[in-house]
TIKE-844426 format. One record per residue: x, y, z of N, C-alpha, C, O in turn. Coordinates in steps of 0.05 Angstrom, whole numbers, plus 5000, padded with zeros to 4 digits. Atoms other than C-alpha are relative to their C-alpha. Layout:
BEGIN
XYZXYZXYZXYZ;...
END
This chain:
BEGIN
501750084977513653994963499349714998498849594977;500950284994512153344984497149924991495250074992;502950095017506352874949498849815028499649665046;501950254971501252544998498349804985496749844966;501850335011498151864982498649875024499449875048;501850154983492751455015501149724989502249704967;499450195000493750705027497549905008497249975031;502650004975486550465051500449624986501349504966;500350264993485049745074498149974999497649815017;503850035005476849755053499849865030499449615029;500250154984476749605127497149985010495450145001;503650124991469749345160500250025030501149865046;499749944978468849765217497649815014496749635000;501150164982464349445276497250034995497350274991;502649975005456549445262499550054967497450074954;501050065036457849455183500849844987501849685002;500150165016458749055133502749964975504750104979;497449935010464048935078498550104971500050094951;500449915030459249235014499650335016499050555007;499749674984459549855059502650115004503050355005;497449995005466949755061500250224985500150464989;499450005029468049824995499350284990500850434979;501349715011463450444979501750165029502350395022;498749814993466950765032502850024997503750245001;497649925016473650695008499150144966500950164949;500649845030470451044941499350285011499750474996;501649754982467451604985503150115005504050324996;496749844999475551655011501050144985501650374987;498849925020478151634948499450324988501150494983;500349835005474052164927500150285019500350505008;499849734988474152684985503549945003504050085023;498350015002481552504979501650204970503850334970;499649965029482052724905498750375011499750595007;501649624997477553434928502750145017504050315004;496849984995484153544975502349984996504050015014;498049985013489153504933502249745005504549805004;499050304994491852784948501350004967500250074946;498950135026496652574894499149724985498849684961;501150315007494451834891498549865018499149925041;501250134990489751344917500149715002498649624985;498350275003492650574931497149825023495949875043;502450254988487549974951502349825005503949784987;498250304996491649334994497949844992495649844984;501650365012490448654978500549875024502649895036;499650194976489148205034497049754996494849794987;500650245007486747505033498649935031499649995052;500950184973482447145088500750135018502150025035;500349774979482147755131497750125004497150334991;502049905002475647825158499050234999496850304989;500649694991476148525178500850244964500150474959;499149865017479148745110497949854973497749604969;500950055007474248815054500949864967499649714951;499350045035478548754984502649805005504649785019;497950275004481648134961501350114972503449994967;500249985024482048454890501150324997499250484998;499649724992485649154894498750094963496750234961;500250015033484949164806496850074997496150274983;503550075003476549034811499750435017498650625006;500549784991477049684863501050244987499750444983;499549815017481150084825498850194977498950434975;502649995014476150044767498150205010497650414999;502449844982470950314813499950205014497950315024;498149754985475950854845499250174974497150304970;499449905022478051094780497750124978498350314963;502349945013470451144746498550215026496650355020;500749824994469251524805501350245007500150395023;498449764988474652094812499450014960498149884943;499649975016476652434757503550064997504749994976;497449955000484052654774503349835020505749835018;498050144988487452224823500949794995499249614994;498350224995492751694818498149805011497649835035;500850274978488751034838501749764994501949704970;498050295001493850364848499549905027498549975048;500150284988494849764875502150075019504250185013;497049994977498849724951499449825015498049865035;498649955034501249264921497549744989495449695001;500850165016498748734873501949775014504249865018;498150174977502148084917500749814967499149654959;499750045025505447914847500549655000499249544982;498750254992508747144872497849784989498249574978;503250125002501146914864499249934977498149724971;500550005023500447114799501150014969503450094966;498249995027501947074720501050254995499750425007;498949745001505447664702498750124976498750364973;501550035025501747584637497350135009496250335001;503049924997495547684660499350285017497550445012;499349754990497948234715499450244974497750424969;499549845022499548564657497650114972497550304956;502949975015493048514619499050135016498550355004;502149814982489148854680500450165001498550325004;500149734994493049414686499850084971498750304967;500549835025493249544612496750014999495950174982;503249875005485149574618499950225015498950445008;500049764982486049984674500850244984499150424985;498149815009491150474633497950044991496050165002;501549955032487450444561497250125015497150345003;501949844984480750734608499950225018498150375023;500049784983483551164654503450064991505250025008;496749944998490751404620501450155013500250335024;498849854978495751704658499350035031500750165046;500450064971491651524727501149795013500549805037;500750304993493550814738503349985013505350075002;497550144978499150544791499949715004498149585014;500650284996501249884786501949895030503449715025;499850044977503449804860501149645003499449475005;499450404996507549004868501249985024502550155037;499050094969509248684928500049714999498949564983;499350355014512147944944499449865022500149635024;502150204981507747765011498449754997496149794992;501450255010505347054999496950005023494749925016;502250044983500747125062499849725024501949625033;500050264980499046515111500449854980500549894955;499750285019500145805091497449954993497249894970;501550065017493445685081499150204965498350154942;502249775030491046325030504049954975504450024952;496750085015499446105002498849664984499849584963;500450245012496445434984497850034981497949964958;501749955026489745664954500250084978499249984958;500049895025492146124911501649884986501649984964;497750085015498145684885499149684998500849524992;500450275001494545014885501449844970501649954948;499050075025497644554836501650094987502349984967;497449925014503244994818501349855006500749715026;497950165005509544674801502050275027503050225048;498149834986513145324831499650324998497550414988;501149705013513246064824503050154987505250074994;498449895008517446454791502250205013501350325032;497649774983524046934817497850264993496350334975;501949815003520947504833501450254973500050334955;499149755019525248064791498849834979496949954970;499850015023524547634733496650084992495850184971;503549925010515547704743500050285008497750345015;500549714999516848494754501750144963501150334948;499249945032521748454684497949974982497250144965;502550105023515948004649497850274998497350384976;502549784992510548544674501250234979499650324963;499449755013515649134641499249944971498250104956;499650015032516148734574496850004990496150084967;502250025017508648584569498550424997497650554978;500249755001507249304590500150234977498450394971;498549855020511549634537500949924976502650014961;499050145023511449124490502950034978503450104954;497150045014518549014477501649725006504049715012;498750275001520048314481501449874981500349824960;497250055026526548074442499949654995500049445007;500350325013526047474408501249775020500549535018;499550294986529547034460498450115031499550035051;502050024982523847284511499749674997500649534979;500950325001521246554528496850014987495749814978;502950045018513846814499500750384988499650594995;499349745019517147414450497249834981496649594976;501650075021511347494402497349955005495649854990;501750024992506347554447498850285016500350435028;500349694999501548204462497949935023496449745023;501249974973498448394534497350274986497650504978;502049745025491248744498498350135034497950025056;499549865034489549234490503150114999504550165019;497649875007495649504460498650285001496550344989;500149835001495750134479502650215009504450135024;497649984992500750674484501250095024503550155027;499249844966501550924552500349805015499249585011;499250244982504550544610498950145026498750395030;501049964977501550484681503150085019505049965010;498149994986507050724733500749745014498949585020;499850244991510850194763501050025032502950185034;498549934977512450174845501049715010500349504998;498350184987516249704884498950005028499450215040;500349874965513549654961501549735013501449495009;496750134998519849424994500050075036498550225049;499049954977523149365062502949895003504049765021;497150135002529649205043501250104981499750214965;497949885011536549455006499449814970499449914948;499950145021535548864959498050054983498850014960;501449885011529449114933499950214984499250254960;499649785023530949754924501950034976501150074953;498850135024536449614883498949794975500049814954;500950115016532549124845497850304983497350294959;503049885009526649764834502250234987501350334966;498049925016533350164811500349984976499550134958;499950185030535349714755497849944984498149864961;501550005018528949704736498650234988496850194971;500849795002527550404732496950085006495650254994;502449884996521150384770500050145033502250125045;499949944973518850714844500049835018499349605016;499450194985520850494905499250155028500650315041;500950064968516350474971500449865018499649625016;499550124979518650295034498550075016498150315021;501350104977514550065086500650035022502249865031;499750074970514550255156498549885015499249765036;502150264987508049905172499949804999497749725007;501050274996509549165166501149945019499949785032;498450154967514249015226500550235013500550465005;498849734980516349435282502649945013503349705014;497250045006523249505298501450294994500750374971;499349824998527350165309501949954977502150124960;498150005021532749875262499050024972500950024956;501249995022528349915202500950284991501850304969;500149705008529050635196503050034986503650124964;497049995019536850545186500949904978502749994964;500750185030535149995131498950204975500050284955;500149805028530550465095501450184987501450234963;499149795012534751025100502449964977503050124961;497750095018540550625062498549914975499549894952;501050155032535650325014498550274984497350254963;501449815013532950994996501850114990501150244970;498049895012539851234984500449844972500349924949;498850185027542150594941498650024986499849994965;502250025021535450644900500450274980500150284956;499249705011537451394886503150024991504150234982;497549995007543951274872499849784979500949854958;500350235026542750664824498550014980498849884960;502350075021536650824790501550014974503950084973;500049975023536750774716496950044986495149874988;502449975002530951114686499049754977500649594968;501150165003525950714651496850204975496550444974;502349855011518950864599497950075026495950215024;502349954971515550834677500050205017498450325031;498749694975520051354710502549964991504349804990;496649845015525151774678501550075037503950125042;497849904968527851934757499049855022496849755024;501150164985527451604810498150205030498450425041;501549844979521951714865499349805020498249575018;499850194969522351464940497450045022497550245036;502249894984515551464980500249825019500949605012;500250114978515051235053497249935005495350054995;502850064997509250865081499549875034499849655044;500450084970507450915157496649975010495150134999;501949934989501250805194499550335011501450475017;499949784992498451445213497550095020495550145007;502349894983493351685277499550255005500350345026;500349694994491352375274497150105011495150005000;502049844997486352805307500950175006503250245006;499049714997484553475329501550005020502950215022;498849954965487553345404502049724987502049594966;497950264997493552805424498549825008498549595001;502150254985488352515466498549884977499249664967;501250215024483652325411502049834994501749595000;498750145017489652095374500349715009499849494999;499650294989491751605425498349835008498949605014;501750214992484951355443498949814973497349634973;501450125029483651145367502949834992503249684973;497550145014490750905363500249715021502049545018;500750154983488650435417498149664984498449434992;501050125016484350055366502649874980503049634977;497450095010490749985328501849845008502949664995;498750264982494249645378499749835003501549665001;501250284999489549125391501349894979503449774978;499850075033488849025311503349864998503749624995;497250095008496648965304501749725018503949635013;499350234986497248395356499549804974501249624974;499750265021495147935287498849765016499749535013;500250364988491547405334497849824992495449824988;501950355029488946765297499950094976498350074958;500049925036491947085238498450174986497750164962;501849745008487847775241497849845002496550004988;503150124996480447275254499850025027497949895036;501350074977480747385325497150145010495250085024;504149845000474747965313499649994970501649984956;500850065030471347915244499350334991497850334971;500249685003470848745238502450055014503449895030;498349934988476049205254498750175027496550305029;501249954978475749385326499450245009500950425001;500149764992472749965362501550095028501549965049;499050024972476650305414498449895026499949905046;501050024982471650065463500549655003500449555026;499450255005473149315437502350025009502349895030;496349964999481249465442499649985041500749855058;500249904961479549645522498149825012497949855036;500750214988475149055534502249795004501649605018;498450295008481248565521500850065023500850275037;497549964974485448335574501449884992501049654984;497349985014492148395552501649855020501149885044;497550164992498047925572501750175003501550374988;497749875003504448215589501750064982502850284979;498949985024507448005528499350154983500750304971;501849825016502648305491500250354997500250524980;499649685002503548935519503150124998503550374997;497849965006511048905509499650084963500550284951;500149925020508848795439498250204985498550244961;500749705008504249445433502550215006503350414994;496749765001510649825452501849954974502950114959;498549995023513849575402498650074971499950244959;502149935010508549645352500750284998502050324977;500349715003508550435362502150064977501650264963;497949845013515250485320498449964966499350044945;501450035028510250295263498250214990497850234966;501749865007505750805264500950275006503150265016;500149804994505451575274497350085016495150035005;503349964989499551805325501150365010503350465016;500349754987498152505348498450244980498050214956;501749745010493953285334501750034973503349854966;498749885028496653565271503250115008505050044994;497149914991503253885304501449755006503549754993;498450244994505953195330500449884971502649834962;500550155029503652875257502150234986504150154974;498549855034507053415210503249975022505149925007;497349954993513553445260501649734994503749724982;500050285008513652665256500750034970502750134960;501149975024511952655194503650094978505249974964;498049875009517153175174502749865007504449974993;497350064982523452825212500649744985502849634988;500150175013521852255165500950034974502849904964;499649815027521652665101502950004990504149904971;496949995005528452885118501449875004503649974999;498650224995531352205140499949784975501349594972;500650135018528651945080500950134969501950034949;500449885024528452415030498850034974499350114951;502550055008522352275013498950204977498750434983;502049915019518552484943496950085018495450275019;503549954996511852304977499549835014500449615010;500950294980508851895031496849895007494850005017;502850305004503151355030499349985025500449825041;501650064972498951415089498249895009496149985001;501850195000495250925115497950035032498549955054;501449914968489451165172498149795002495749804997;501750204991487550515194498550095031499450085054;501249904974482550795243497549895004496149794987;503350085005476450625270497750144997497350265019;502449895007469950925243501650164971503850254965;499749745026468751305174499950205001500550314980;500249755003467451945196503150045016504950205011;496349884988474051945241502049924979504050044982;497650075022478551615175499150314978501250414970;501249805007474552235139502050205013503950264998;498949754985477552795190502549894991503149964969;497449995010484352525184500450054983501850254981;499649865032484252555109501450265002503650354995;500349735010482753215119502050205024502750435023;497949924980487053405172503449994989505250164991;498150005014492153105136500850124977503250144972;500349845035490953465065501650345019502950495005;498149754994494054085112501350035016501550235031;496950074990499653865139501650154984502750334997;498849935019503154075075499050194980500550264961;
END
């Protein structure tokens, strides 16, 4: 049977705040974990007013001390940014505290040019990316061979258990890279929209399964899909909450054009350009919206196009008690 995962964006619905965020992505996590959710994944987003976590690692912590059984990781850790060294220190605190819970989730989004300049000020350059997802395995598993460039050096605590490793990918080259390295490999249907994506993933989900080489992270390989998702009890709900979504995914002034995520009643004040509404049509191929019968048929047609282990769902919706029902709507699908 198929594994279900949450993807949450600590988003900052309209009239709250972002320390209200935060506790309610812990509130998810946990009626997530009472439903039988396999894992729980915090994004990272930078200079997005509407999104509360810059720090998926800090939330995890705070996930993880409050469940007791679910998967909490990073989707993903935007690795390009950072030392691999030090990556590698956080999740081993994470592990050595919560063993066998911890997902280290990487991804190679730099973000805008400005939050691309803050965080890299004064670098010389950044590193190829496979080689800071190799560094990450060796400090992980401490096995660095003497002509490592820092062999001889330990990511503390040493401890013996390894955090799982994923890949969140939209591309053949990826997966093949998350192959060879014998860790998981998530493909993304939510960052672009684009009907041809689907024929991409389905080839990169094959080559990833066909190449893997297992690893101390994952002896087999495992393929999870990651779509937006709008569910209620009716179609109608679905589509009037997926309406909020549309706005949101226009991206204008770089996601600051509202400082909360919007309420459908915000989404239906705008007056939309033509273009605009060319680009909510297109948009739709990103998400899944509808009652529970449209969602699991969806849902399902993906599964088998994919061949999907498990899929990462992300119910960017507006309000907490409606991201609440979906959960739980979703927990019986399957």
């Amino acid at each position: 049977m198929v594994r279900l995962g949450i993807l949450d964006y600590a988003q900052i619905d309209e009239g709250s705040d972002a320390k209200q965020a935060l506790e309610n992505s812990v509130e998810l996590a946990q009626l997530a974990e009472s439903l039988g959710f396999q894992r729980f994944w915090m994004a990272e987003h930078h200079n997005v007013p509407a999104f509360a976590c810059s720090s998926p690692e800090l939330m995890m912590m705070r996930i993880a001390n409050a469940t007791k059984r679910i998967r909490v990781g990073s989707g993903g850790v935007m690795l390009p940014h950072y030392s691999p060294y030090k990556v590698a220190e956080n999740f081993r605190m994470l592990e050595a505290t919560h063993p066998g819970r911890i997902d280290l989730g990487i991804g190679n989004t730099i973000g805008t040019k400005i939050v691309n300049q803050a965080l890299n000020e004064k670098k010389q350059g950044k590193l190829n990316y496979e080689q800071s997802i190799t560094d990450l395995k060796v400090y992980l598993n401490d096995d660095a061979v003497d002509d490592h460039r820092f062999s001889g050096i330990s990511a503390n605590p040493v401890i013996p258990t390894v955090p799982q490793m994923w890949v969140l990918s939209t591309s053949i080259k990826s997966a093949k890279m998350a192959a060879k390295l014998g860790i998981g490999y998530t493909f993304g249907l939510f960052p672009a929209p684009g009907t041809d994506k689907f024929a991409v993933g389905v080839k990169a989900s094959e080559t990833y399964r066909d190449e893997f080489q297992p690893s101390p992270f994952m002896q087999k390989p495992s393929v999870s899909i990651a779509p937006f998702v709008v569910i209620a009890e009716t179609n109608q709900e679905a589509e009037e909450y997926a309406e909020a979504l549309d706005f949101w995914l226009l991206g204008k002034d770089n996601f600051s054009y509202v400082k909360q995520y919007p309420s459908v009643e915000t989404a239906r004040a705008y007056n939309y350009s033509d273009e605009e509404i060319t680009t909510i049509e297109e948009n739709r191929t990103r998400m899944i919206v509808g009652d529970p019968a449209r969602v699991k048929e969806q849902l399902g047609q993906l599964i088998d196009e994919f061949h999907a282990d498990e899929i990462l769902l992300i119910p960017l919706m507006p309000g907490m008690d409606v991201r609440k029902r979906a959960i739980e709507l979703l927990a019986g699908l399957f």
